[in-house]
C-alpha positions in Angstrom: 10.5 -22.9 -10.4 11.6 -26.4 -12.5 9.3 -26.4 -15.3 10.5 -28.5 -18.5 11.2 -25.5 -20.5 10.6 -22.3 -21.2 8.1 -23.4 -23.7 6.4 -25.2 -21.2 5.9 -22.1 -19.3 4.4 -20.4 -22.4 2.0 -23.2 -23.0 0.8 -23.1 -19.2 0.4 -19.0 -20.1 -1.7 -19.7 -22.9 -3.6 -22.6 -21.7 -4.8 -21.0 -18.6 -5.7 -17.4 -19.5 -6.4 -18.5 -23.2 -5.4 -16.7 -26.6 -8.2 -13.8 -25.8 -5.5 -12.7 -23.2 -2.5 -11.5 -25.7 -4.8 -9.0 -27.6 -4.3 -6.1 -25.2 -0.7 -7.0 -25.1 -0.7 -5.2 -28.4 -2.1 -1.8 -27.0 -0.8 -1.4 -23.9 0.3 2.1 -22.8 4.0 3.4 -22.8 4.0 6.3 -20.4 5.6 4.9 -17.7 4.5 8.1 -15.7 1.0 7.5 -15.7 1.9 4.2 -14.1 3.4 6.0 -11.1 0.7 8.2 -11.0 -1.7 5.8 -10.4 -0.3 3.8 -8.2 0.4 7.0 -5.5 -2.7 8.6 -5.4 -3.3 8.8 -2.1 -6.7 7.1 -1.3 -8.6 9.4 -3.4 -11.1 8.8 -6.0 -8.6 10.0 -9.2 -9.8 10.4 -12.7 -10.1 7.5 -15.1 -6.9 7.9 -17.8 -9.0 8.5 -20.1 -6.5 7.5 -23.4 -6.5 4.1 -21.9 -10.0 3.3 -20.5 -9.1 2.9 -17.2 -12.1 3.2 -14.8 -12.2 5.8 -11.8 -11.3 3.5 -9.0 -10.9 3.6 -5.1 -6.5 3.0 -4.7 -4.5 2.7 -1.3 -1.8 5.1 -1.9 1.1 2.6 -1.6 1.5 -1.2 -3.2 1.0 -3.4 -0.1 -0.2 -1.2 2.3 -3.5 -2.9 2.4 -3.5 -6.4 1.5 -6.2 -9.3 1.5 -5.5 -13.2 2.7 -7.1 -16.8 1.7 -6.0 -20.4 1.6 -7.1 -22.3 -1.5 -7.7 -26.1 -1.4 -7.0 -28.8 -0.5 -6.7 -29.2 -3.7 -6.7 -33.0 -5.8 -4.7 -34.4 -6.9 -1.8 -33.9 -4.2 1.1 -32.9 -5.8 4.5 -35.4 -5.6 5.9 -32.4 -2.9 2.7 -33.4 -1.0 1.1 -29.9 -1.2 -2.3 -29.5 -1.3 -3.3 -25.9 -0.1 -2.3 -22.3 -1.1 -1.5 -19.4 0.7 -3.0 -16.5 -1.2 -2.1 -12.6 -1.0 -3.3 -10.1 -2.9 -2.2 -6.6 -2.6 -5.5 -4.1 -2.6 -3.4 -1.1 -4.2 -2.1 -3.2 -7.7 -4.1 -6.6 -7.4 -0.2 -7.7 -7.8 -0.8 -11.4 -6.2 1.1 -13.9 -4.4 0.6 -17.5 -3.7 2.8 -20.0 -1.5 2.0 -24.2 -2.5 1.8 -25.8 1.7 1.3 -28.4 2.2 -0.8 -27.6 5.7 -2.5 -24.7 6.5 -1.6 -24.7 10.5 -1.1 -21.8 12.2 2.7 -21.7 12.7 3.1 -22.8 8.8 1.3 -20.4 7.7 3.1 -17.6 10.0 6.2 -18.6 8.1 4.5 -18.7 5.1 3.2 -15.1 5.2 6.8 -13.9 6.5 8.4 -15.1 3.6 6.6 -12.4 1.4 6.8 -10.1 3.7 10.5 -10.3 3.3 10.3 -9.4 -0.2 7.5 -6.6 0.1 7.5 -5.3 3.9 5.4 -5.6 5.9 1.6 -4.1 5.2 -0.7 -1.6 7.5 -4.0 -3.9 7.0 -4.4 -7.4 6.6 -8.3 -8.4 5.4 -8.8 -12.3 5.5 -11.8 -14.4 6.4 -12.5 -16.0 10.0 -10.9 -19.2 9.3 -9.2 -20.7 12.5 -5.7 -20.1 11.4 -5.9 -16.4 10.5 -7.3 -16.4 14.1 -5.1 -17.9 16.3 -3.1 -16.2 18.7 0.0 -18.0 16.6 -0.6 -15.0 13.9 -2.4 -12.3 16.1 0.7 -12.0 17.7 2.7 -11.3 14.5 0.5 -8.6 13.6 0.5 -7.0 17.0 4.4 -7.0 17.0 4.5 -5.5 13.3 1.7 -3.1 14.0 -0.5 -4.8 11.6 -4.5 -3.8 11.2 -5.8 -7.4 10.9 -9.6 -7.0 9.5 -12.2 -10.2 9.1 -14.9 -10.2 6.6 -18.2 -11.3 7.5 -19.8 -14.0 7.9 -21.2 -16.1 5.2 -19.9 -13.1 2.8 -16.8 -13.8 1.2 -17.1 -11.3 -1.1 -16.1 -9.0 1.5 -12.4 -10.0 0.7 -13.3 -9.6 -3.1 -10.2 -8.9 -4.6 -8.9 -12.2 -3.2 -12.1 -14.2 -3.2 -11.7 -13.3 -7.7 -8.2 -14.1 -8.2 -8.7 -17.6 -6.2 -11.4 -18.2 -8.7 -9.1 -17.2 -11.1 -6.5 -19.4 -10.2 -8.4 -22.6 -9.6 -9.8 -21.9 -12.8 -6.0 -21.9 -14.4 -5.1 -25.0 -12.4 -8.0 -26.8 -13.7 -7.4 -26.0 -17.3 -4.0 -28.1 -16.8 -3.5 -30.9 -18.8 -3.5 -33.9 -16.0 -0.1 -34.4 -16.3 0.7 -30.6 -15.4 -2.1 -30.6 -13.4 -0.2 -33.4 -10.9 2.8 -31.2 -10.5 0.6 -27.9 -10.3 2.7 -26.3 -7.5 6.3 -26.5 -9.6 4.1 -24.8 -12.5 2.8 -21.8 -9.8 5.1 -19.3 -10.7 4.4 -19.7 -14.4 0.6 -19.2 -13.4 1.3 -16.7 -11.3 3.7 -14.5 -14.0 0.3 -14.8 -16.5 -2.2 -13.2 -14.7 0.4 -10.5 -13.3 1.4 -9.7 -16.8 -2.4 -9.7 -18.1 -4.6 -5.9 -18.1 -6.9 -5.9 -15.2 -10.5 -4.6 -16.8 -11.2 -2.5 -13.8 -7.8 -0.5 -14.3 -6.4 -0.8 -17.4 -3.0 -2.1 -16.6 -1.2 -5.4 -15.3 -0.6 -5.9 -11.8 2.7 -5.9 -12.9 2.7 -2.4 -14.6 0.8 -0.6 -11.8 3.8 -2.2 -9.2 7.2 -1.8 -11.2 6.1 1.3 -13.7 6.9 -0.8 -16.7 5.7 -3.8 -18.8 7.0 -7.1 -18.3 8.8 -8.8 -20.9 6.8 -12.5 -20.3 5.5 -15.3 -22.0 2.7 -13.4 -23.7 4.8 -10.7 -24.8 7.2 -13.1 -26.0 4.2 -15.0 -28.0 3.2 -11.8 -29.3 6.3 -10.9 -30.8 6.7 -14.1 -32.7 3.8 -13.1 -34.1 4.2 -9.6 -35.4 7.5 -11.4 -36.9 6.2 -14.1 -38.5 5.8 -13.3 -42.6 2.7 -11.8 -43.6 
């Protein structure tokens, strides 16, 4: 990650999830226990918390045991590194995403692509991604068989089969397009930054950050940063 400055980073925060976004910050639970517990249930239906909203949801029992797949793009403009696509994962148990700039979306590339995460969060039991011809290859098929990976397609002509994925690439696209042009042009340096806002945000359907419902805690990011100034700031 090379943005200009940490201040940069902020403004990309702010400008892409908008102000709306740092309210919650301010109520956010501190039991780090109910984290936990919510993120190793089983795959039952568990009870809402009820002290902070949370909705009675459907959770795979471990983070990245179940995860969903997309490419993004090609996007405009292409970036100076020449990358126009986006490797998206999101991870059905925490809706903790992750997204790798490429600059094709080939089979082999994106192989690499996808082990490069796995690296970082092992490898996962079920793999849901759409029928495009590169998560159908024999290239990947035979990365899955090898790993003992569940590899599941959606359905034709229904995306939102892959939901979880098919909102956070809205999402995202969303965030890139509320760049200024200049950011916009150098979108895949600023990722990460994108990336760390909507993992530190509340998810409505939960009640906690995907990055709460992976690590147990809160983050200490560019919102929470933002927020602090202003709870410090004179009356």
């Amino acid at each position: 990650m090379d943005p200009d400055s940490f201040g940069e980073q902020a403004e990309v925060s702010l400008v892409s999830l908008g102000e709306r976004e740092i309210v919650p910050k301010a109520h956010m639970p501190q039991n780090t226990s109910k984290y936990r517990q919510w993120v190793t249930f089983d795959g039952q239906k568990v009870e809402a918390l009820r002290d902070t909203g949370a909705r009675v949801s459907w959770f795979v029992g471990t983070p990245f045991e179940r995860v969903g797949i997309n490419i993004v793009g090609p996007l405009d403009p292409k970036t100076a590194l020449g990358n126009r696509f986006i490797l998206v994962l999101v991870d059905h148990a925490t809706r903790y995403p992750e997204a790798i700039p490429l600059r094709t979306v080939t089979a082999p590339v994106v192989t690499r692509a996808l082990l490069g995460i796995f690296t970082h969060v092992g490898f996962p039991k079920e793999v849901v991604s759409d029928r495009g011809t590169n998560f159908m290859s024999s290239y990947i098929k035979s990365m899955w068989d090898e790993c003992g990976v569940t590899y599941r397609f959606t359905t034709p002509y229904r995306p939102q089969s892959n939901g979880l994925v098919e909102r956070f690439n809205k999402t995202l696209k969303g965030m890139i397009s509320g760049l200024t042009d200049a950011m916009r042009r150098k979108w895949d340096v600023l990722l990460p930054c994108l990336l760390f806002a909507y993992r530190e945000v509340p998810q409505k359907e939960v009640g906690f950050s995907p990055f709460e419902l992976l690590y147990g805690r809160p983050v200490r990011g560019p919102l929470s940063i933002v927020k602090e100034g202003w709870e410090k700031a004179p009356k």
